[in-house]
N, C-alpha and C positions, 0 to 999 in steps of 0.2 A: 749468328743466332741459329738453334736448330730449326732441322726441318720441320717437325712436328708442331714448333710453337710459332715459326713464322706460318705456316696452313694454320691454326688456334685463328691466330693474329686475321688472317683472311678471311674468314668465316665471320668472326663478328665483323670488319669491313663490310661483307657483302651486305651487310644489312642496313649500311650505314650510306648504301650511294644513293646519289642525289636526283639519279633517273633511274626508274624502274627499265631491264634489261630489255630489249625483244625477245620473244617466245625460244626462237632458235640459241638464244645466249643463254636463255635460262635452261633453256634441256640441258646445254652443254655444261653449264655450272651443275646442275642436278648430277650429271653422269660422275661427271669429275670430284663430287664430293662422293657420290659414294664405291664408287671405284677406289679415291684415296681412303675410305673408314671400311670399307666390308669386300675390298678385291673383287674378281670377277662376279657376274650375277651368278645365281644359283636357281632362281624361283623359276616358274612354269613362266610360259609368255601368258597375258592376258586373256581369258575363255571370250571374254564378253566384246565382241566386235564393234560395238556402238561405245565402247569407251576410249574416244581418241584419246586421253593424256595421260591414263596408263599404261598404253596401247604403248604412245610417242616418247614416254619416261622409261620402258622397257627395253625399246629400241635404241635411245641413245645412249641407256646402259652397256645393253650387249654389244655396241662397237665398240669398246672401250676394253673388250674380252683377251685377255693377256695382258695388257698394260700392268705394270709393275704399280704400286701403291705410290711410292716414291715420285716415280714419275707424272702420275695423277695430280698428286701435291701438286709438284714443282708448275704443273701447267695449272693448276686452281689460282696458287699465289700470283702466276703472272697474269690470267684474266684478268682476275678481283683487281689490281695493278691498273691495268689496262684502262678497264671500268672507272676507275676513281678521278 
C-alpha cells in the first residue's frame, strides 16, 4: 500500500482508539501530522504567554524542523499502530 494512503488509513484510526492518548502523545501525534500535511512550521511562535497549548503545539511542531514529510508519515502510521 502506499504511503499516503496507509497515513489516510492512520488518521482515521487515530480517532478510532479505545484510550484517549496522554498529553505528551497527543502533542507528538499533532506535530507528526502536521509535519507529515504542511512540512516544516512557517508561523510566528505564540505572542500570548498564558497560552500553554498553543505555546506546547508550537513547540512540538518546531522539533520536528527538517524532518522529511515521508518520514513524519512513516513515524504517524507506526504511533497510531502502537496505540491501537
Amino acid at each position: 500500500m502506499e504511503l499516503g494512503k496507509l497515513f489516510d488509513q492512520a488518521v482515521i484510526n487515530s480517532k478510532t482508539l479505545t484510550e484517549k492518548p496522554a498529553n505528551d502523545v497527543l502533542l507528538q501525534l499533532y506535530a507528526l501530522f502536521k509535519q507529515s500535511t504542511q512540512g516544516d512550521i512557517e508561523a510566528e511562535p505564540p505572542s500570548n504567554q498564558f497560552d500553554f497549548i498553543t505555546k506546547a503545539k508550537y513547540g512540538a511542531w518546531q522539533e520536528l524542523k527538517g524532518k522529511s514529510k515521508d518520514t513524519a508519515m512513516q513515524e504517524y502510521i507506526a504511533l497510531i499502530a502502537k496505540l491501537k
